[in-house]
Biopython code that builds the backbone (N, CA, C, O; Angstrom):
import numpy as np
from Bio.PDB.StructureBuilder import StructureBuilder

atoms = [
    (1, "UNK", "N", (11.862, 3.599, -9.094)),
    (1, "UNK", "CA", (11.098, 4.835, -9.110)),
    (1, "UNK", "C", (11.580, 5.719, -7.953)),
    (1, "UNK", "O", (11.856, 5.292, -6.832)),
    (2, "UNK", "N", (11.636, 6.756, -8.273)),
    (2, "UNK", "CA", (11.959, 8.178, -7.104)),
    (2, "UNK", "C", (10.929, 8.893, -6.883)),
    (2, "UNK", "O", (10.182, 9.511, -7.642)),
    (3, "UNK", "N", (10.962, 8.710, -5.414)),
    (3, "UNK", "CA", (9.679, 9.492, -4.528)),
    (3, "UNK", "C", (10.225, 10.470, -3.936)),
    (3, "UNK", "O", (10.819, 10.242, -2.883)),
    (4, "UNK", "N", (10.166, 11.748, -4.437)),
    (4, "UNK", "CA", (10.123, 12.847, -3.652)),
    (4, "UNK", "C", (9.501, 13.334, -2.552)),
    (4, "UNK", "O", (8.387, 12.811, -2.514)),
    (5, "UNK", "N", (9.700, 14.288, -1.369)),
    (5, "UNK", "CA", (8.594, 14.387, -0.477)),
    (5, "UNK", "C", (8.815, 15.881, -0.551)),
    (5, "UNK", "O", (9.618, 16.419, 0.210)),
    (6, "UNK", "N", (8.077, 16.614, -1.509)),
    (6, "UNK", "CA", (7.797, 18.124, -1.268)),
    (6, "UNK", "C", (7.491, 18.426, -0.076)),
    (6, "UNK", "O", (6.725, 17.710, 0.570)),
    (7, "UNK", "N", (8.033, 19.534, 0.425)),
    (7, "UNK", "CA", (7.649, 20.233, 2.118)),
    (7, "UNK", "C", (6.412, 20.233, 1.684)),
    (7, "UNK", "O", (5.648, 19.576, 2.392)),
    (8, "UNK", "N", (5.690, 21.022, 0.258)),
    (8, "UNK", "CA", (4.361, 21.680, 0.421)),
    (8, "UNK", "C", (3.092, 20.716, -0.189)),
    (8, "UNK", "O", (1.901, 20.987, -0.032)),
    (9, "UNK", "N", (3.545, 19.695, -0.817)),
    (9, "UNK", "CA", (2.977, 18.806, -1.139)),
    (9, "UNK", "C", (2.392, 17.316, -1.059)),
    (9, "UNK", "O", (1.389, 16.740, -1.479)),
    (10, "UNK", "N", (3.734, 16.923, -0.166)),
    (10, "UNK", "CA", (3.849, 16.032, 0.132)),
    (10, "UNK", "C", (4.685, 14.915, -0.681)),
    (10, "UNK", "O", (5.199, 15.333, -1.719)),
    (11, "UNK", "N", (4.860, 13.785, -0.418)),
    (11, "UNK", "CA", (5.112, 12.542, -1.073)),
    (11, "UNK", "C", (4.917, 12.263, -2.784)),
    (11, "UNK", "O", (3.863, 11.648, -2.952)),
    (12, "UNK", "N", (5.352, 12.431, -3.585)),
    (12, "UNK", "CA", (5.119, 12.715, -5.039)),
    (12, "UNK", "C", (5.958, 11.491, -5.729)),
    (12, "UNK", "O", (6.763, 10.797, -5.108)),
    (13, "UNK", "N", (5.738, 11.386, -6.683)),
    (13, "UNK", "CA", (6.289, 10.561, -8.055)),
    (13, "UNK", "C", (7.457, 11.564, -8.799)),
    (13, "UNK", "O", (7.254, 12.768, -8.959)),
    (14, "UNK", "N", (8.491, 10.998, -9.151)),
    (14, "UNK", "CA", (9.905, 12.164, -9.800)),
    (14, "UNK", "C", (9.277, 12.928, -10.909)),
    (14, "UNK", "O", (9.402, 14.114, -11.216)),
    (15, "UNK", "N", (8.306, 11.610, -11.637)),
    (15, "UNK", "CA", (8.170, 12.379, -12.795)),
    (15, "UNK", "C", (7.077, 14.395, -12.564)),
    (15, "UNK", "O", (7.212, 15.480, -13.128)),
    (16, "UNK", "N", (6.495, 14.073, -11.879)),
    (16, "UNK", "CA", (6.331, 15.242, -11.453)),
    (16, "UNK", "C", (6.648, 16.865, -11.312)),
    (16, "UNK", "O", (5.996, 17.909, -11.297)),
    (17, "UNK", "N", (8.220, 16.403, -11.205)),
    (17, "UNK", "CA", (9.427, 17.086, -11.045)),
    (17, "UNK", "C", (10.274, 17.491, -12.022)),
    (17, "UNK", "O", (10.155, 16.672, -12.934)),
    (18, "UNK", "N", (11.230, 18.493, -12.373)),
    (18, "UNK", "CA", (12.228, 19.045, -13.715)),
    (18, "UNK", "C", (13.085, 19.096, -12.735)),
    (18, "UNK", "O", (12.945, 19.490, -11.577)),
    (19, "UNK", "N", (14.346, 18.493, -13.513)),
    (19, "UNK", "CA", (15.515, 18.479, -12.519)),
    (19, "UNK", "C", (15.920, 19.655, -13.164)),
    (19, "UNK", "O", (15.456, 20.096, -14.215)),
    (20, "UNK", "N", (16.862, 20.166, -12.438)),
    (20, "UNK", "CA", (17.525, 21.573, -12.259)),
    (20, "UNK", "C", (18.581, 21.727, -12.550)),
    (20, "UNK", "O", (18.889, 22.823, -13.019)),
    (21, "UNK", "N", (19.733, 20.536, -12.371)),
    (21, "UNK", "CA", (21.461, 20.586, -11.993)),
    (21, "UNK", "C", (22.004, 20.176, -11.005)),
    (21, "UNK", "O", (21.441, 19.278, -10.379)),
    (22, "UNK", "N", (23.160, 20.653, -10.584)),
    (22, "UNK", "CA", (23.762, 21.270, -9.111)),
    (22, "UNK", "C", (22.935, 21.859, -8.859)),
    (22, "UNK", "O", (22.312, 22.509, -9.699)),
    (23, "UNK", "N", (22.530, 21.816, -7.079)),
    (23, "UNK", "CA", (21.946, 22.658, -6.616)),
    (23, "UNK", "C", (23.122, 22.908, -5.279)),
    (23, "UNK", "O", (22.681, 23.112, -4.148)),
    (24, "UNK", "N", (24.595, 22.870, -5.528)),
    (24, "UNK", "CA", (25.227, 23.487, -5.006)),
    (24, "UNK", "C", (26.536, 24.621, -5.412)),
    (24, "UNK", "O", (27.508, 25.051, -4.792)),
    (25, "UNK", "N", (26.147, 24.767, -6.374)),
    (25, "UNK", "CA", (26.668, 25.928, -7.509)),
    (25, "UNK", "C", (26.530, 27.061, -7.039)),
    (25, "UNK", "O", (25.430, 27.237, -6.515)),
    (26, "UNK", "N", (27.349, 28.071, -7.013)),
    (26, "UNK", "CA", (27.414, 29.366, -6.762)),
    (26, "UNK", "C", (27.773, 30.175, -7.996)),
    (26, "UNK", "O", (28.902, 30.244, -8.481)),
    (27, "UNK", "N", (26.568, 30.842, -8.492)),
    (27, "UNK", "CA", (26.246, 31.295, -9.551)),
    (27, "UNK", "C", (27.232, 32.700, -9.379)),
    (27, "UNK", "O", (27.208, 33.380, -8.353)),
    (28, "UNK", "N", (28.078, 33.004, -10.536)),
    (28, "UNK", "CA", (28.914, 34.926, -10.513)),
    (28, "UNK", "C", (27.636, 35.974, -10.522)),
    (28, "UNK", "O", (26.498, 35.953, -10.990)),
    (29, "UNK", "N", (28.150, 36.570, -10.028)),
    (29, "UNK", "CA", (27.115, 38.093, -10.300)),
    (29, "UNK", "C", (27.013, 38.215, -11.868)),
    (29, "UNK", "O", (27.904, 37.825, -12.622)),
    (30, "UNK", "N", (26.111, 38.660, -12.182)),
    (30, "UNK", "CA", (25.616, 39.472, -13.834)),
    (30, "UNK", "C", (26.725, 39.622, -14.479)),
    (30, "UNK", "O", (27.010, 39.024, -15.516)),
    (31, "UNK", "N", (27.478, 40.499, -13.856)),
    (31, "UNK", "CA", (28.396, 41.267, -14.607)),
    (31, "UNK", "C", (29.860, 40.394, -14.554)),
    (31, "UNK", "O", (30.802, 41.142, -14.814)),
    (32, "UNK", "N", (30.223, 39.167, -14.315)),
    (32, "UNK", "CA", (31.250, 38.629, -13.850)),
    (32, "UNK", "C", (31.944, 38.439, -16.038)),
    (32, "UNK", "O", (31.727, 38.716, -17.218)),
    (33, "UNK", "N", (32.779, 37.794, -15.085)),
    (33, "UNK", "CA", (33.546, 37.177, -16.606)),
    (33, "UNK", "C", (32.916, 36.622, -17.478)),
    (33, "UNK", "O", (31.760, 36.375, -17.134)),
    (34, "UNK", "N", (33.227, 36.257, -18.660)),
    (34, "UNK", "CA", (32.541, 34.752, -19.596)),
    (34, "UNK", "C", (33.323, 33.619, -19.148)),
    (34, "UNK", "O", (32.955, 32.491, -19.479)),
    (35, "UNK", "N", (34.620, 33.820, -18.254)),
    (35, "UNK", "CA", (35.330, 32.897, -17.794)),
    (35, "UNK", "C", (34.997, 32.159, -16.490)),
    (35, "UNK", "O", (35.329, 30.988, -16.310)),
    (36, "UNK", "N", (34.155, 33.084, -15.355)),
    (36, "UNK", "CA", (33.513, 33.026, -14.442)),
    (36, "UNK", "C", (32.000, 32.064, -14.839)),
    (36, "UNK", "O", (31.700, 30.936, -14.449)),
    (37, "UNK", "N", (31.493, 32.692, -15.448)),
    (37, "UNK", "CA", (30.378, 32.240, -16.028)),
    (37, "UNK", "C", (30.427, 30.678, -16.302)),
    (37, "UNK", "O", (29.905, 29.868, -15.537)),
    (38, "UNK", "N", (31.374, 30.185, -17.934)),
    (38, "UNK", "CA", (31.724, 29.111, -18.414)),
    (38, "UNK", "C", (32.121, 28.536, -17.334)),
    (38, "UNK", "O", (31.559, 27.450, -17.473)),
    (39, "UNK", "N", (32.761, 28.459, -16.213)),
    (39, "UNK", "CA", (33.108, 27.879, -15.317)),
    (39, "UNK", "C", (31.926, 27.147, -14.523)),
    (39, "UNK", "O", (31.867, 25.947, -14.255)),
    (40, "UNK", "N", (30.979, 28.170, -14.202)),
    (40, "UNK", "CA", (29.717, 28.101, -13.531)),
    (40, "UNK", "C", (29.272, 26.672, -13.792)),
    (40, "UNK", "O", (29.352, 25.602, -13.188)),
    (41, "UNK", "N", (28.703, 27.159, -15.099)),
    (41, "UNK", "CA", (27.731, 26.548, -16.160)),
    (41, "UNK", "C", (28.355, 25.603, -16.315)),
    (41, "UNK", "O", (27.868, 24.702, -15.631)),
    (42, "UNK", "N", (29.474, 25.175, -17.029)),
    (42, "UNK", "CA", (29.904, 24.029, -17.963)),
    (42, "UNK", "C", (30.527, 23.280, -17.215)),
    (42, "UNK", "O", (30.101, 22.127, -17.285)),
    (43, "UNK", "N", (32.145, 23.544, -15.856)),
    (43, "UNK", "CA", (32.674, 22.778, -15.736)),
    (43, "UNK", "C", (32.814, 22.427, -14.179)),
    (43, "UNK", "O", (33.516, 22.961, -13.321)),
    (44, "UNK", "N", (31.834, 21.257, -14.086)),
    (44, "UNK", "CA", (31.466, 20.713, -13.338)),
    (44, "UNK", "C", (31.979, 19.643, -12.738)),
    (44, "UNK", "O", (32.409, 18.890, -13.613)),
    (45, "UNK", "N", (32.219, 19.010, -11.192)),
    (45, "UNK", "CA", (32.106, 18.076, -11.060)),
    (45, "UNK", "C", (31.061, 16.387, -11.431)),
    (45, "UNK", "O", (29.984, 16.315, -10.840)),
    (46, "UNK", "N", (31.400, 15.355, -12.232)),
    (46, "UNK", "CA", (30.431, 14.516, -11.871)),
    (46, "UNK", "C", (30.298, 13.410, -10.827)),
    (46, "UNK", "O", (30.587, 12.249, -11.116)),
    (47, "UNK", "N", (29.815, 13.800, -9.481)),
    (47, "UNK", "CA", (29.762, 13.146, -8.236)),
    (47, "UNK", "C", (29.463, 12.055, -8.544)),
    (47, "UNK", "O", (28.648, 11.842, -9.441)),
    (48, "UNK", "N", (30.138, 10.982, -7.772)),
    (48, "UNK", "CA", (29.761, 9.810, -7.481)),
    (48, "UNK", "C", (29.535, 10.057, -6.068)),
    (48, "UNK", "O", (30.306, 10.552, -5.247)),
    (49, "UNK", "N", (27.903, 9.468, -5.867)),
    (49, "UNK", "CA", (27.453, 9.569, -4.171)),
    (49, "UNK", "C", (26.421, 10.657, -4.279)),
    (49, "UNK", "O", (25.850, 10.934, -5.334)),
    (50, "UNK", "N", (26.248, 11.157, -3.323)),
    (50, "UNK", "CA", (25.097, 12.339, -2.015)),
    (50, "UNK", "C", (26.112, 13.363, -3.114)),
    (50, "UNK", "O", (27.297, 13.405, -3.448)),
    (51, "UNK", "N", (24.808, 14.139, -3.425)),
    (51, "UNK", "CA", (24.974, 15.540, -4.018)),
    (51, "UNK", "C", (23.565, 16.395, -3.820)),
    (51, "UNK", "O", (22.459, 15.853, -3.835)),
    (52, "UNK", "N", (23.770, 17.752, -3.641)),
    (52, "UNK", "CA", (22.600, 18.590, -3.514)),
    (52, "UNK", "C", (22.200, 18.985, -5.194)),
    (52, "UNK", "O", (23.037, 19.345, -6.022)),
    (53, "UNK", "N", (20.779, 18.829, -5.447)),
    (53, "UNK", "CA", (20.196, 18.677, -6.737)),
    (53, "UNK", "C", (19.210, 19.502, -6.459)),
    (53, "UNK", "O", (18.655, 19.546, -5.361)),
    (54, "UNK", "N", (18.881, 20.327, -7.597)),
    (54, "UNK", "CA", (17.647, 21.222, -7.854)),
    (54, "UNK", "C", (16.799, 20.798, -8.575)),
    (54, "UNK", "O", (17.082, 20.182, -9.602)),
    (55, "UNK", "N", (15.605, 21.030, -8.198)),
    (55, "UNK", "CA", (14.337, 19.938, -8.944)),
    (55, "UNK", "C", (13.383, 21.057, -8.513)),
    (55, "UNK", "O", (13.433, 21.557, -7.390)),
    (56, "UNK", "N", (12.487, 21.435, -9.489)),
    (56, "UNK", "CA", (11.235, 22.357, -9.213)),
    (56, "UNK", "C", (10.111, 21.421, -9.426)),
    (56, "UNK", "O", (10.294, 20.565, -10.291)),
    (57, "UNK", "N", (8.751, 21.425, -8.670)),
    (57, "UNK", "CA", (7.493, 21.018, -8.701)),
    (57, "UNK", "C", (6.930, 21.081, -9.785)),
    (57, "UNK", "O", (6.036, 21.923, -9.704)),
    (58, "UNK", "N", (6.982, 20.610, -10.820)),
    (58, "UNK", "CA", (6.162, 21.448, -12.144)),
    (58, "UNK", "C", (5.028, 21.252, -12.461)),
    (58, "UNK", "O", (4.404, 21.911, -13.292)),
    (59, "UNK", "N", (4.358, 19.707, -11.425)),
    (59, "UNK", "CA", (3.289, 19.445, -11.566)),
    (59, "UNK", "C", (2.446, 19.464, -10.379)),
    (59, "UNK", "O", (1.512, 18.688, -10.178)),
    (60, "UNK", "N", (2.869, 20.487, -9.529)),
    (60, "UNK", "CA", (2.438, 20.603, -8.526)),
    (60, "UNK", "C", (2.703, 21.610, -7.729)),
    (60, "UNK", "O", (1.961, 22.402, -8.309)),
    (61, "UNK", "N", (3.215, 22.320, -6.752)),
    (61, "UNK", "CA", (3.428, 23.819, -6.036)),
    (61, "UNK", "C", (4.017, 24.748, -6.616)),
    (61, "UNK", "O", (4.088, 25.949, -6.356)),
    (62, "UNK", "N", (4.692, 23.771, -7.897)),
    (62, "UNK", "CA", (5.953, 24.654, -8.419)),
    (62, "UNK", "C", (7.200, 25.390, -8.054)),
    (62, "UNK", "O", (7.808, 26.170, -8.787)),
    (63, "UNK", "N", (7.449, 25.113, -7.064)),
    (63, "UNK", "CA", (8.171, 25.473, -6.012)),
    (63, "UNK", "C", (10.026, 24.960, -6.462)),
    (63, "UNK", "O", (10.276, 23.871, -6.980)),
    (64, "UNK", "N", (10.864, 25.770, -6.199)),
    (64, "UNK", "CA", (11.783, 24.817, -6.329)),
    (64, "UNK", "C", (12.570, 24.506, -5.262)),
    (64, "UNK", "O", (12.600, 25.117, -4.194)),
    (65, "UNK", "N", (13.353, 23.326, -5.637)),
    (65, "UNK", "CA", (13.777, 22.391, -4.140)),
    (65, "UNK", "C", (14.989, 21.952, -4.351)),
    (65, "UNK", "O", (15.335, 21.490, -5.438)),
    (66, "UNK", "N", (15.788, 22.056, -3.292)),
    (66, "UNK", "CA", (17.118, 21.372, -3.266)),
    (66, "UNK", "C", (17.095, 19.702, -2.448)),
    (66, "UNK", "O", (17.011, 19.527, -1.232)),
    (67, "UNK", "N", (17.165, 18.959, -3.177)),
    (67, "UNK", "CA", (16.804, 17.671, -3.189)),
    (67, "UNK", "C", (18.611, 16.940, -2.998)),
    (67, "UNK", "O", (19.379, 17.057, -3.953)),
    (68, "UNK", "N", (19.061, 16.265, -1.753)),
    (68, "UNK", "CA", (20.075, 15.611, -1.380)),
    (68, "UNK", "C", (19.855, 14.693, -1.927)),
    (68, "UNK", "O", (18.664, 14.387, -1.863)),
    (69, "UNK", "N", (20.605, 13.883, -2.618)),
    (69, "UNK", "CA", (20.103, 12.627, -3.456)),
    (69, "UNK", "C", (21.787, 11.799, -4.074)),
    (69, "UNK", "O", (22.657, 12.202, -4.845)),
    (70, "UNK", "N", (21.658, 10.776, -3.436)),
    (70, "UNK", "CA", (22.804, 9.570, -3.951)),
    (70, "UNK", "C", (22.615, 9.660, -4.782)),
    (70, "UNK", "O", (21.423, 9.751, -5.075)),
    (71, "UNK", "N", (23.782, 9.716, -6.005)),
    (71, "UNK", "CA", (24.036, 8.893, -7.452)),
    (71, "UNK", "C", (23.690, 8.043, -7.723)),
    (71, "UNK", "O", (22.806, 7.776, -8.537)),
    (72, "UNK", "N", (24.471, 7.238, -6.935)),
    (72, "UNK", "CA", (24.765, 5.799, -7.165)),
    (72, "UNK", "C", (23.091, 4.971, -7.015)),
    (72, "UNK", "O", (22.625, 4.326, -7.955)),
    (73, "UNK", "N", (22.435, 5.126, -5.818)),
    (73, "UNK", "CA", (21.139, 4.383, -5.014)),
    (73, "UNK", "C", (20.600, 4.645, -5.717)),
    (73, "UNK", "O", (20.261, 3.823, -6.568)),
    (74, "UNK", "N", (19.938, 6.836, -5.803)),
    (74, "UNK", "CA", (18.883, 7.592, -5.893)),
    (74, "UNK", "C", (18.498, 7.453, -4.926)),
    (74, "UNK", "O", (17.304, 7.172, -5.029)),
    (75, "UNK", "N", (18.964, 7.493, -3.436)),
    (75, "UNK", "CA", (17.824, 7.025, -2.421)),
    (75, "UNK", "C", (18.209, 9.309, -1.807)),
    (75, "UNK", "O", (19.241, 9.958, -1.637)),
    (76, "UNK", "N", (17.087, 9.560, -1.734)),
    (76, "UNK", "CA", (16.994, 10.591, -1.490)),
    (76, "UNK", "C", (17.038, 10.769, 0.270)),
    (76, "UNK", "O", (16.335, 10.059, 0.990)),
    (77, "UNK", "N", (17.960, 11.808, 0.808)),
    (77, "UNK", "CA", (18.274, 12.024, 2.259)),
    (77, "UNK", "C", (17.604, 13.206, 2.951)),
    (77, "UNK", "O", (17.188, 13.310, 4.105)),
    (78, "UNK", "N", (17.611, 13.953, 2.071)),
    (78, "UNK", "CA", (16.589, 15.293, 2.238)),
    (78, "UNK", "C", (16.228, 16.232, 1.304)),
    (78, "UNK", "O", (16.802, 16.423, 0.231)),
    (79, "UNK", "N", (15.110, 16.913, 1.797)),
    (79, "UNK", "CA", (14.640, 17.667, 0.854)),
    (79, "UNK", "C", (13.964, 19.401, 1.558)),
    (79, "UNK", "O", (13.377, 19.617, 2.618)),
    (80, "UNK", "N", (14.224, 20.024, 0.836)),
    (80, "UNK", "CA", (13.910, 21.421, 1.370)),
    (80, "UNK", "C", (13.874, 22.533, 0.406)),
    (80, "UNK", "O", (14.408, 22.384, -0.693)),
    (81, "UNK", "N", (13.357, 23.506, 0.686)),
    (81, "UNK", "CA", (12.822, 24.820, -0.304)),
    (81, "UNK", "C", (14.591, 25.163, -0.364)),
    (81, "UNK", "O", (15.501, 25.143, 0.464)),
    (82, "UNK", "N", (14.457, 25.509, -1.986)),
    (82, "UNK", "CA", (15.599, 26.164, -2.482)),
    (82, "UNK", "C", (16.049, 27.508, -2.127)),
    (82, "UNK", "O", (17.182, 27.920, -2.378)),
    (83, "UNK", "N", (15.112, 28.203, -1.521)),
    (83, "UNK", "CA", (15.012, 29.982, -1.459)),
    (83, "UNK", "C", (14.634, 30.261, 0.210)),
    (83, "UNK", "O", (13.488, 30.056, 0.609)),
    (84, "UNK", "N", (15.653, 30.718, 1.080)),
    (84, "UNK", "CA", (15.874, 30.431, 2.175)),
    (84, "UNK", "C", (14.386, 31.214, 2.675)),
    (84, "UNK", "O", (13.658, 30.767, 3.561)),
    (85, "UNK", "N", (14.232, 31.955, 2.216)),
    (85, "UNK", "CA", (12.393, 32.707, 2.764)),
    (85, "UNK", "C", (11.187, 31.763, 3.010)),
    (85, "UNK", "O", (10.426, 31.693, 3.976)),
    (86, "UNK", "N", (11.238, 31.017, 1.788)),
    (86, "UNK", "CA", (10.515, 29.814, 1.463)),
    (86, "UNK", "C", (10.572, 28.660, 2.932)),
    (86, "UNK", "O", (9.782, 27.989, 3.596)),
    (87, "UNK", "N", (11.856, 28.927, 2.892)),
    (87, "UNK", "CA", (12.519, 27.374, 3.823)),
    (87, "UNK", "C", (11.841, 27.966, 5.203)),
    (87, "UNK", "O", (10.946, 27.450, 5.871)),
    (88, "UNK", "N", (12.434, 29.020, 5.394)),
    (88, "UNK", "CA", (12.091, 29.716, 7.319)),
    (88, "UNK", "C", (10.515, 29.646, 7.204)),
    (88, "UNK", "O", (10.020, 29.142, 8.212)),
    (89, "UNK", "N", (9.592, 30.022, 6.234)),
    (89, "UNK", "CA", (8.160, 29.742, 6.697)),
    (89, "UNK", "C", (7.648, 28.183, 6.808)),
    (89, "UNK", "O", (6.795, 27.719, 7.564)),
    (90, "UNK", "N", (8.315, 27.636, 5.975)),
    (90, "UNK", "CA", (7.998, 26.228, 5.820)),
    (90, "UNK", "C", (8.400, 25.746, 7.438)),
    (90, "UNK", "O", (7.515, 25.300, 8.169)),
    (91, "UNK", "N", (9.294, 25.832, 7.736)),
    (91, "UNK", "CA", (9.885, 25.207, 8.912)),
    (91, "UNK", "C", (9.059, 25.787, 10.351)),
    (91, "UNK", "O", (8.644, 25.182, 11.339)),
    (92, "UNK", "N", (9.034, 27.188, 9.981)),
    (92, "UNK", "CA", (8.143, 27.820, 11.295)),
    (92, "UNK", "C", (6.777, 26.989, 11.144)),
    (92, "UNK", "O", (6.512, 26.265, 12.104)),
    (93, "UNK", "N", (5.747, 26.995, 9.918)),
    (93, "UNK", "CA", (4.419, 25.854, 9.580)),
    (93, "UNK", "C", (5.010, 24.739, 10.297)),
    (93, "UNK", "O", (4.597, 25.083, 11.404)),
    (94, "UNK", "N", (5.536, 23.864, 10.488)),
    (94, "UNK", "CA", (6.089, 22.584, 11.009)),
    (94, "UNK", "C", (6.201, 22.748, 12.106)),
    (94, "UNK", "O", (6.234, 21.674, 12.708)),
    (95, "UNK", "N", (6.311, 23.888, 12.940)),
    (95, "UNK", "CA", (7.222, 24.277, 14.335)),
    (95, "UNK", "C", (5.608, 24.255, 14.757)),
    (95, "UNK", "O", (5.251, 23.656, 15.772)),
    (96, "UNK", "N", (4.643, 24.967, 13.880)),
    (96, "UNK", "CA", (3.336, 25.021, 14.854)),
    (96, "UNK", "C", (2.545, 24.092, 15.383)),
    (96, "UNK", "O", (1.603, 24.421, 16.104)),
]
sb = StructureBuilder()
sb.init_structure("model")
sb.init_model(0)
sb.init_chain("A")
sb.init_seg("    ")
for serial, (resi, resn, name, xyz) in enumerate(atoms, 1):
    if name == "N":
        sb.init_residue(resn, " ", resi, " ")
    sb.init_atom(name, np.array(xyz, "f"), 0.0, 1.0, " ", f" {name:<3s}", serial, name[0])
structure = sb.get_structure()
């Protein structure tokens, strides 16, 4: 079983969670190629090991999260808000 630890939630169960993808993908602008695009989307590395993964809360803050997470284990290394606005308040809350 995979235990997530939402910044805003806390400690959770996976199922909880919708995985996302890569959450180290760098998406083209709007207007880019279909070649740019297809690239994006379709052709991917499949990591063996620690990869950054996107997973949103769906049963809970809803929030979405970039989740560091082994292949191989699933043993998760870190976790943090996907949307850097998100991340700087979260972290300043922690700082207080």
């Amino acid at each position: 079983m995979i235990r997530i630890n939402c910044p805003f939630c806390g400690e959770r169960d996976h199922s909880e969670f919708g995985y996302g993808g890569d959450g180290s993908i760098e998406y083209p602008p709007l207007d880019a190629s279909a070649e740019a695009w297809t690239q994006a989307v379709f052709e991917r590395e499949n990591i063996r090991g620690v990869q950054t993964e996107s997973w949103q809360h769906v049963s809970g803050c809803r929030q979405w999260l970039l989740v560091e997470r082994d292949t191989m284990t699933h043993e998760i290394h870190s976790v943090r808000a996907a949307h850097s606005g998100v991340a700087a308040v979260v972290e300043k809350e922690q700082q207080s």
